[in-house]
VOPAGU-2260 file (C-alpha; in pm, 1 decimal, decimal comma):
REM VOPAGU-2260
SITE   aa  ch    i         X         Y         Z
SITE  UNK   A    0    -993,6      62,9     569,5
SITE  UNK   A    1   -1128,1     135,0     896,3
SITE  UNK   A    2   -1043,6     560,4     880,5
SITE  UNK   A    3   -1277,6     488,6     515,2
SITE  UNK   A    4   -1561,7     423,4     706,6
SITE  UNK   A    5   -1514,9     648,7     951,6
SITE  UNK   A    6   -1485,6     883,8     682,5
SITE  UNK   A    7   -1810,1     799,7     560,2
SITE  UNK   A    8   -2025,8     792,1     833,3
SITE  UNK   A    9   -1878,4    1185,5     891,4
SITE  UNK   A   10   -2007,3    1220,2     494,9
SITE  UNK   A   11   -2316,5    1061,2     569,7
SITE  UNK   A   12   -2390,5    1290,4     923,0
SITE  UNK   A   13   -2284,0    1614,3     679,1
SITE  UNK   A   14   -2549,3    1552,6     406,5
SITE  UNK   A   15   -2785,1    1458,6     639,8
SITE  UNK   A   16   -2812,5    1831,9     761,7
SITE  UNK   A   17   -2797,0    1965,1     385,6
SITE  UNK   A   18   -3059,7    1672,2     260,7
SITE  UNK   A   19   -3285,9    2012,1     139,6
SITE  UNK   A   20   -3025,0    2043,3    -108,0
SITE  UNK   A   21   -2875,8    1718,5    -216,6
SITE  UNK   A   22   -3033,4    1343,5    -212,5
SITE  UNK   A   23   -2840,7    1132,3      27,0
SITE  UNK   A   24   -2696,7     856,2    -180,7
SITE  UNK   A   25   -2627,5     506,8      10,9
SITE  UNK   A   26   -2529,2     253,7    -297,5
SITE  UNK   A   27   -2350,8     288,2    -631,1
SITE  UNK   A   28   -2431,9      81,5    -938,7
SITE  UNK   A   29   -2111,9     -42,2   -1158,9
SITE  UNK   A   30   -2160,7     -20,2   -1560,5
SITE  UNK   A   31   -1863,4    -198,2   -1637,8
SITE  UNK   A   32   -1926,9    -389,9   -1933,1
SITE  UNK   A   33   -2315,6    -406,0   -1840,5
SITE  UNK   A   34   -2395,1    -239,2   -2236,1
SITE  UNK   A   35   -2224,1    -558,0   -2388,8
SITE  UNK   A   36   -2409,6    -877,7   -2255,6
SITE  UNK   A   37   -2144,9   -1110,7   -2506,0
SITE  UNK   A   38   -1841,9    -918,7   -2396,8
SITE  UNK   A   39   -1908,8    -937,3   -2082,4
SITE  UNK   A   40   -1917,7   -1341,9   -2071,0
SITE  UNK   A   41   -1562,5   -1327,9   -2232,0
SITE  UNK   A   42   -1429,8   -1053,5   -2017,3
SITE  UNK   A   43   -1585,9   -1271,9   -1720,5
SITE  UNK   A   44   -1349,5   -1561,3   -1857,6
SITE  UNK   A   45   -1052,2   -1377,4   -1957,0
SITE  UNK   A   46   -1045,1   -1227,4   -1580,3
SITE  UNK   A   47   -1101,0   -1510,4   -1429,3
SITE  UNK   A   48    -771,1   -1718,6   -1570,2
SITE  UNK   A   49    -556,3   -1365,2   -1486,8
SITE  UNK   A   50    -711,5   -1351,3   -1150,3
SITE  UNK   A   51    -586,4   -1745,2   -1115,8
SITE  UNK   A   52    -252,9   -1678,1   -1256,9
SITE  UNK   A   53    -158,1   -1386,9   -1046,9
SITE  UNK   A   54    -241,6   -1547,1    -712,8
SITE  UNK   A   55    -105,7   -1893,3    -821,6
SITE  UNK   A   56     209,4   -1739,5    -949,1
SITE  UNK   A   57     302,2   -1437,2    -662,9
SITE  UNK   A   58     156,4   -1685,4    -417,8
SITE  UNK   A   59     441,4   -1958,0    -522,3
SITE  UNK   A   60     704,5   -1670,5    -541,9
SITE  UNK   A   61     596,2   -1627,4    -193,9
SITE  UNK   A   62     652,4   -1977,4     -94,5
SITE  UNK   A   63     964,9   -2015,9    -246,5
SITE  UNK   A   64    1156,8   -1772,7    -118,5
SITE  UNK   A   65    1057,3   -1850,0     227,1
SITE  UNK   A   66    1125,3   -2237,5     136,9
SITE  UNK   A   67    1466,0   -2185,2     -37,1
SITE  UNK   A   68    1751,0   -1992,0     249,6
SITE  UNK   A   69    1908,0   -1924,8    -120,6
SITE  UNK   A   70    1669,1   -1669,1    -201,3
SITE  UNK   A   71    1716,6   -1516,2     122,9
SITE  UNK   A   72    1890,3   -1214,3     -38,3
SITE  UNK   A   73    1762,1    -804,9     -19,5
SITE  UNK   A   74    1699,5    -919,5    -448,8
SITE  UNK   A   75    1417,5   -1170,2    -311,9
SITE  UNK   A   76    1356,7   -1000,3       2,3
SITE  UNK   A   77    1215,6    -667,0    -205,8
SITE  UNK   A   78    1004,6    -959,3    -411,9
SITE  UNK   A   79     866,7   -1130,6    -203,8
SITE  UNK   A   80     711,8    -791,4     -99,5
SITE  UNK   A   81     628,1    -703,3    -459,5
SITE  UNK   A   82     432,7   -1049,5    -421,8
SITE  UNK   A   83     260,3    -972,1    -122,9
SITE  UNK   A   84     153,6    -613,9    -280,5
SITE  UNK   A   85      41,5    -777,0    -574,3
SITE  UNK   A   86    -188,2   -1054,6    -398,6
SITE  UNK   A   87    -336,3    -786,6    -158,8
SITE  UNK   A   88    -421,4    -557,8    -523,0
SITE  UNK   A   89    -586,1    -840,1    -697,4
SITE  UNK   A   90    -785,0    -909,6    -370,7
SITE  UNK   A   91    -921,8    -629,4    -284,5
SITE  UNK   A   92   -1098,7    -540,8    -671,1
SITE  UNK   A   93   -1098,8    -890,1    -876,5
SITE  UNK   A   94   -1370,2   -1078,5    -670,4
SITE  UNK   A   95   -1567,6    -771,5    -700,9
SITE  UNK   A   96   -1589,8    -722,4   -1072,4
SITE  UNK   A   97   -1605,3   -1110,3   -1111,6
SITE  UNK   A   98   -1875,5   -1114,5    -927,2
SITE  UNK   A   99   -2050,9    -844,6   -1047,5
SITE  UNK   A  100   -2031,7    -986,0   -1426,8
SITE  UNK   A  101   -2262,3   -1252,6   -1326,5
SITE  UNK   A  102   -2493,5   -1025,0   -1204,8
SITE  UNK   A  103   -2759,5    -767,0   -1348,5
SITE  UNK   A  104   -2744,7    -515,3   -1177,9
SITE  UNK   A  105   -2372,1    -457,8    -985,6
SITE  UNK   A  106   -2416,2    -220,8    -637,8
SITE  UNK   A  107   -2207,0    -184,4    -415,6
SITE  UNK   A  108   -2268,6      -9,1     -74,2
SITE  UNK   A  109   -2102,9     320,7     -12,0
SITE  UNK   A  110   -1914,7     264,8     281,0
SITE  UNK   A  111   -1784,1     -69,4      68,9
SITE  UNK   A  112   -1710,9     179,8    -243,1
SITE  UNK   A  113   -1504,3     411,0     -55,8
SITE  UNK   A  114   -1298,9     136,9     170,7
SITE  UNK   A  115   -1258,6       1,9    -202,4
SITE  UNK   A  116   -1092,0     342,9    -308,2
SITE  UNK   A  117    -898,5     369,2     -62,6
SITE  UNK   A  118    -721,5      54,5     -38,5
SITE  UNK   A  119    -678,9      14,1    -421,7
SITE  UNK   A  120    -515,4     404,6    -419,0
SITE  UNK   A  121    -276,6     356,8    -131,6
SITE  UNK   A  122    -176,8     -38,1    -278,8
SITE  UNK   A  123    -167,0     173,0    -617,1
SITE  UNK   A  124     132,3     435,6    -445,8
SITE  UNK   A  125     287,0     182,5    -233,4
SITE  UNK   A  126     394,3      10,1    -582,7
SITE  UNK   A  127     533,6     294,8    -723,0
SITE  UNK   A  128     813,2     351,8    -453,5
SITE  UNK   A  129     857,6     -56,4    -431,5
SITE  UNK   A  130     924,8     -49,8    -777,7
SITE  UNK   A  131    1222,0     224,9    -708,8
SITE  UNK   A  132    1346,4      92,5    -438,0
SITE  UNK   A  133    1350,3    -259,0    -668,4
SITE  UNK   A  134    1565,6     -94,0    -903,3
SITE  UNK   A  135    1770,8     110,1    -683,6
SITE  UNK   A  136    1879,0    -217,3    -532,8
SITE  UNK   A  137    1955,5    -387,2    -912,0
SITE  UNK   A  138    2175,3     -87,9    -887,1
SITE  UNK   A  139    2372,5    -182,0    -612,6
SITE  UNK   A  140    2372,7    -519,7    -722,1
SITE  UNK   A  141    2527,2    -498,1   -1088,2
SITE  UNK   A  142    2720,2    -163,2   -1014,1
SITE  UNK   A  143    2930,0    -225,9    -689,8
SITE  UNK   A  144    2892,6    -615,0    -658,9
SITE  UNK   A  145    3173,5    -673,3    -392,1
SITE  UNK   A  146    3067,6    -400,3    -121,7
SITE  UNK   A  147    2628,3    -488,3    -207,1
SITE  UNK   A  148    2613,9    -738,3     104,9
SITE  UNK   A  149    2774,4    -463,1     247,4
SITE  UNK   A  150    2530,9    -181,3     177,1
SITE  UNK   A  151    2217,0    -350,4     164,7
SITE  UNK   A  152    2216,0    -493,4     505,5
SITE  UNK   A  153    1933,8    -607,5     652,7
SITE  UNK   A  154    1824,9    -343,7     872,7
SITE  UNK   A  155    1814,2    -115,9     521,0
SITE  UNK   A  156    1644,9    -339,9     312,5
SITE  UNK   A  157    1331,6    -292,3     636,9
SITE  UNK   A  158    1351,4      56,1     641,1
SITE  UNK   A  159    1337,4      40,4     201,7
SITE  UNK   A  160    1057,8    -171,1     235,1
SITE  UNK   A  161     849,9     -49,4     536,1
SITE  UNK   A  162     885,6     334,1     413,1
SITE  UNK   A  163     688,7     349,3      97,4
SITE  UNK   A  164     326,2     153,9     300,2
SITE  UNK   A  165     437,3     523,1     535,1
SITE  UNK   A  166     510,6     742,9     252,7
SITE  UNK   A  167     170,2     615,0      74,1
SITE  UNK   A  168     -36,5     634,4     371,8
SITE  UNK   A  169      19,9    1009,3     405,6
SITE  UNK   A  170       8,3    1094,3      13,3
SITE  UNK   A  171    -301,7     871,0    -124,8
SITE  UNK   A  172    -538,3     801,9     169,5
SITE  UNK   A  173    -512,5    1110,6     406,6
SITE  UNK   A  174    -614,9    1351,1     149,4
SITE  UNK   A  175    -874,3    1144,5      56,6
SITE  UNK   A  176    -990,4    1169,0     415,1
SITE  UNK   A  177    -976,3    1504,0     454,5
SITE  UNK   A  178   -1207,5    1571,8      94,9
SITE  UNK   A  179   -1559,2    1639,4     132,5
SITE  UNK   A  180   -1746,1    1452,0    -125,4
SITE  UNK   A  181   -2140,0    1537,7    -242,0
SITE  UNK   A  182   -2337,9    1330,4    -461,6
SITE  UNK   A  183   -2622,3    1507,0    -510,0
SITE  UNK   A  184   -2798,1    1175,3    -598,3
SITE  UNK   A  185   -2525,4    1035,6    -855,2
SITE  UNK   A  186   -2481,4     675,5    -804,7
SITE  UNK   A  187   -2392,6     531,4   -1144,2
SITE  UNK   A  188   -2038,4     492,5   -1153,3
SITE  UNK   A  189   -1913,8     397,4   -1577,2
SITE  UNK   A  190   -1663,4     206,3   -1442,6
SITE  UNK   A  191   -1556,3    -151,9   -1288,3
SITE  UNK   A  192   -1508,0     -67,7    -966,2
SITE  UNK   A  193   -1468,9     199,9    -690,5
SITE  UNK   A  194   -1173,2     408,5    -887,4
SITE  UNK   A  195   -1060,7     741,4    -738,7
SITE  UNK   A  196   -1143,7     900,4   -1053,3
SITE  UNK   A  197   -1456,5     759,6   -1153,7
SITE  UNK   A  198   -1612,5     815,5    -802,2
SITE  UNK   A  199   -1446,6    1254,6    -842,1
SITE  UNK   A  200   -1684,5    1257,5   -1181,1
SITE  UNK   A  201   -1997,0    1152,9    -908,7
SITE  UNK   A  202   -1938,3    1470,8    -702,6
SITE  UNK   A  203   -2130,8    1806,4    -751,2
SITE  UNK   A  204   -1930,3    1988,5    -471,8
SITE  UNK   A  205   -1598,5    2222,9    -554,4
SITE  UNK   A  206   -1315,8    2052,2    -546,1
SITE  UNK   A  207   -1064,7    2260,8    -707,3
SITE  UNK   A  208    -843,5    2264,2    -422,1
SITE  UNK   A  209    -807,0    1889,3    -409,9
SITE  UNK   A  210    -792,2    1832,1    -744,9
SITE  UNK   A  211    -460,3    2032,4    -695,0
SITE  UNK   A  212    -339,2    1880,8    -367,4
SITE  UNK   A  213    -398,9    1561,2    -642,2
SITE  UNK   A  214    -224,5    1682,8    -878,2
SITE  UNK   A  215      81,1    1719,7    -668,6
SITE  UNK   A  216      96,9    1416,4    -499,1
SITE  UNK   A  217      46,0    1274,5    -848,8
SITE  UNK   A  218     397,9    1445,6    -905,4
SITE  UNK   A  219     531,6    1293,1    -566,8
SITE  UNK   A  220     393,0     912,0    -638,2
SITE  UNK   A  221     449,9     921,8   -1055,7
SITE  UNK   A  222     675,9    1106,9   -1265,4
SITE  UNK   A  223     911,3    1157,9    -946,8
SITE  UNK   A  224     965,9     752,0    -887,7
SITE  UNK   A  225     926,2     679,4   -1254,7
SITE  UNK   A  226    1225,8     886,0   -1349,5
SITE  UNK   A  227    1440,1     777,6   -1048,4
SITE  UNK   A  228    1442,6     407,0   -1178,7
SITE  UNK   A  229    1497,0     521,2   -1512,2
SITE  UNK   A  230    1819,2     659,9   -1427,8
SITE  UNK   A  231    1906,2     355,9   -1201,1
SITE  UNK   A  232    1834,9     147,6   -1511,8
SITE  UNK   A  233    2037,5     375,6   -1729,8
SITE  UNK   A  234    2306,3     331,6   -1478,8
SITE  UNK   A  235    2269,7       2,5   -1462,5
SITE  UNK   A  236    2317,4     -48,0   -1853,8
SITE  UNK   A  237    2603,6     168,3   -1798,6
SITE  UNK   A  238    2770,7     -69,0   -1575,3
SITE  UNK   A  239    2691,0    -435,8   -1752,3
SITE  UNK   A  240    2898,4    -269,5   -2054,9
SITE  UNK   A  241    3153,7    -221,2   -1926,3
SITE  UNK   A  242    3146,8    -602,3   -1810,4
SITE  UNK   A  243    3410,8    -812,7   -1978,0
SITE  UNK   A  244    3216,8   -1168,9   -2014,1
SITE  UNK   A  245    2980,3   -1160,4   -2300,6
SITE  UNK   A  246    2749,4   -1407,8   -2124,2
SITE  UNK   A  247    2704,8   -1152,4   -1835,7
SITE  UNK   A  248    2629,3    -893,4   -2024,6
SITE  UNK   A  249    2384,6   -1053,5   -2231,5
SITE  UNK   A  250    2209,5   -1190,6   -1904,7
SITE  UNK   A  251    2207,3    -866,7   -1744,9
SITE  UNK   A  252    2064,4    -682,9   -2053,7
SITE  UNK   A  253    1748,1    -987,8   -2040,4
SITE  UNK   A  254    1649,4    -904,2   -1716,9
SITE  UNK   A  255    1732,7    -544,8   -1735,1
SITE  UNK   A  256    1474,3    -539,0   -2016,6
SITE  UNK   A  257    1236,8    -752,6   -1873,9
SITE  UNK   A  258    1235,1    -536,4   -1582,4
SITE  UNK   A  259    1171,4    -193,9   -1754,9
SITE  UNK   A  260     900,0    -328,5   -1923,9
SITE  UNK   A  261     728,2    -372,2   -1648,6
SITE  UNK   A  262     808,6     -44,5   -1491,6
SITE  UNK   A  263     710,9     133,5   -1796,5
SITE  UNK   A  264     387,5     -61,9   -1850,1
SITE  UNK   A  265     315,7     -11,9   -1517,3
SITE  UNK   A  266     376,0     373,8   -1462,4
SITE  UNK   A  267     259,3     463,4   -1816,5
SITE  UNK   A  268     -57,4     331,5   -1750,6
SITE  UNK   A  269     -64,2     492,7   -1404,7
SITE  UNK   A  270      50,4     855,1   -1544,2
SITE  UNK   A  271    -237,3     829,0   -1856,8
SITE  UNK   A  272    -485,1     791,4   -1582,0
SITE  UNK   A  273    -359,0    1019,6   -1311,7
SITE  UNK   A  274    -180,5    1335,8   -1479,0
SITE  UNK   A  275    -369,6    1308,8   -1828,9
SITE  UNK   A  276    -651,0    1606,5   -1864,0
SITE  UNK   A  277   -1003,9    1375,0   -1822,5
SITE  UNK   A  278   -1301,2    1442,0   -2000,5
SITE  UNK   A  279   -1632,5    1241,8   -2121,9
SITE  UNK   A  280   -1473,1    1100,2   -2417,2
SITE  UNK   A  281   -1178,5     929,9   -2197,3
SITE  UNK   A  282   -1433,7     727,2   -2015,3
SITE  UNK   A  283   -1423,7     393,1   -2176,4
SITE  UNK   A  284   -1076,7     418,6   -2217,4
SITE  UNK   A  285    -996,7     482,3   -1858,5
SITE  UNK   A  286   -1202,3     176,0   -1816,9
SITE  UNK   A  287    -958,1     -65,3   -2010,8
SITE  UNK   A  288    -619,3     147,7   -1882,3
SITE  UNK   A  289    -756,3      53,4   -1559,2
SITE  UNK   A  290    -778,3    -265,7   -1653,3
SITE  UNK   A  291    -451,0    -325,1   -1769,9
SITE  UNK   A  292    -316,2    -117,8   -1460,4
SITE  UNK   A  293    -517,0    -342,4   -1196,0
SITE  UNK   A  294    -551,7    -702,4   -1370,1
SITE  UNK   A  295    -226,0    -764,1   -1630,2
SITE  UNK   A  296      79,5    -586,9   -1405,1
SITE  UNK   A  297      14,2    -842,4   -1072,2
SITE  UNK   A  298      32,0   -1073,3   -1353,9
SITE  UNK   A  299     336,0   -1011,2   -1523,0
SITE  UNK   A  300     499,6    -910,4   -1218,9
SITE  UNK   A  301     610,0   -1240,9   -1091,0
SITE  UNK   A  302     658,8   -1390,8   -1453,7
SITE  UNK   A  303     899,3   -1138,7   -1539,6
SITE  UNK   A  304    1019,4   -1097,9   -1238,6
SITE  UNK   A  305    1061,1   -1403,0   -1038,8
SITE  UNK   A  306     985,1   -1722,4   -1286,0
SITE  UNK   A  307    1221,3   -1677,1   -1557,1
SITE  UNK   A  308    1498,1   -1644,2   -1300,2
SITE  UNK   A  309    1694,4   -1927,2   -1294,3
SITE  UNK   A  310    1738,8   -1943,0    -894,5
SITE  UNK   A  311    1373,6   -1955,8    -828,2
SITE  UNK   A  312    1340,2   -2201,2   -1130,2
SITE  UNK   A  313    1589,3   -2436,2    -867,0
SITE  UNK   A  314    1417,6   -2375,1    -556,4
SITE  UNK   A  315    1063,1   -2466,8    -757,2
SITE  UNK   A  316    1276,6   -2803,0    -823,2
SITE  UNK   A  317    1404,9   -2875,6    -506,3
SITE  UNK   A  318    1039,2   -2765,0    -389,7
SITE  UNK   A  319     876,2   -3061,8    -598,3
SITE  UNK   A  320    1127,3   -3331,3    -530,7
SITE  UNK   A  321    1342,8   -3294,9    -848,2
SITE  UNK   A  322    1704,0   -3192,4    -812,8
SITE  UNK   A  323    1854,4   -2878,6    -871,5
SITE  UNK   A  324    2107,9   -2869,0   -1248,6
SITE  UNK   A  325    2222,5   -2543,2   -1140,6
């Protein structure tokens, strides 16, 4: 966050010397749902109960897994990070757009708008690898079950975990550093908060060559991740049938399912808004693919993931007092 505001005050001393040409801009204004008064009340409500749910729920995943030395496995280990990621996501945009549908007029400061960016792009990127790494270790798990203590060892599951916050920091938030961005005196943003995209439409400057450098990280952080756990998952439906107990099978295909519906949800939301060609018309319905994207996946994320699992569902007993049927 800190290099975002360095970046800005660097913006702010370069139109300062080219204010003859451009109007220094200092504030943004967020439409969001301004045009609907009505909607906005039940959107206000609607996010309010996710926002609740998501911290509540990733915020008890996180608890029990440090509670319960059962869930100290690489499975829970890469969740509990997927929690963490998920709690840091909602914070850093869902006080900001409840907030601003109480108010009439939602501005936000430009140094605040482009921390904002930052923070939700690079959060945005870091999922995408966790969510391969996630199913690279399901891989392990299901495909070579005697020798997975083996190969995910401590030390790797570290290294899986530390390298995509590296691999994200270098693909979302240096180029974003590095891209000069001119106003021109546009500083109504049609959006609910400080997205990459909607703040590119603000600028009246060239930027051709980012928009490619964009383009293929896009590749790097989407497509490229997104098709890696598909093939773990197909692999990993390879392996549960060619398990003999019926019972495992159909317990592997649940969460197998559960999984990918996530993943898919979560990238096919990300690769509409990212790779899709963007034009005036897509405007609102970036808006609620946003939405979805930033508000319903930290949601699902520990339902699916963590909730309906029957371990965690013991350590939550044994957390409360009650015992453990397992």
């Amino acid at each position: 966050m800190c290099f975002c505001f360095s970046y800005y005050f660097r913006w702010k001393k370069r139109n300062a010397m080219d204010s003859r040409n451009s109007t220094t801009v200092t504030y943004f204004i967020l439409v969001g749902l301004a045009e609907y008064p009505r909607a906005q009340i039940i959107f206000f409500c609607l996010l309010l109960v996710s926002y609740l749910v998501t911290m509540l729920g990733n915020s008890l995943i996180l608890l029990l897994i440090h509670y319960d030395p059962q869930l100290h496995t690489p499975m829970y280990f890469f969740l509990s990070n997927l929690s963490f990621l998920d709690i840091c996501f909602t914070l850093s945009i869902m006080p900001q757009v409840l907030v601003n549908c109480l108010v009439k007029i939602p501005i936000i400061s430009l140094g605040e708008c482009l921390a904002q960016m930052c923070v939700l792009l690079y959060l945005g990127v870091i999922e995408c690898f966790l969510l391969a790494v996630m199913a690279y270790d399901r891989f392990v798990a299901i495909s070579d079950p005697l020798h997975y203590a083996m190969k995910m060892r401590p030390q790797l599951c570290v290294q899986l975990a530390v390298l995509p916050w590296l691999i994200s920091f270098l693909l979302s938030v240096v180029p974003i550093l590095t891209m000069p961005l001119d106003f021109c005196g546009h500083y109504i943003i049609n959006h609910f908060s400080c997205e990459l995209l909607a703040i590119l439409k603000l600028a009246c400057n060239d930027l051709k060559f980012y928009e490619l450098l964009m383009m293929a990280t896009s590749f790097l952080t989407l497509p490229l991740p997104f098709t890696f756990t598909l093939a773990s998952y197909m692999r990993i439906l390879g392996a549960v049938l060619k398990m003999r107990s019926a019972d495992g099978r159909r317990k592997a295909f649940s969460t197998c399912t559960s999984h990918l519906t996530v993943v898919v949800i979560f990238y096919g939301t990300a690769i509409s808004m990212y790779m899709m060609p963007q034009d005036k018309v897509r405007r609102d319905v970036d808006k609620i693919i946003s939405m979805l994207y930033f508000i319903v996946i930290p949601m699902l994320n520990p339902i699916i993931y963590s909730l309906r699992n029957k371990d965690v569902k013991g350590a939550f007993r044994k957390l409360i007092g009650g015992k453990n049927d397992s």
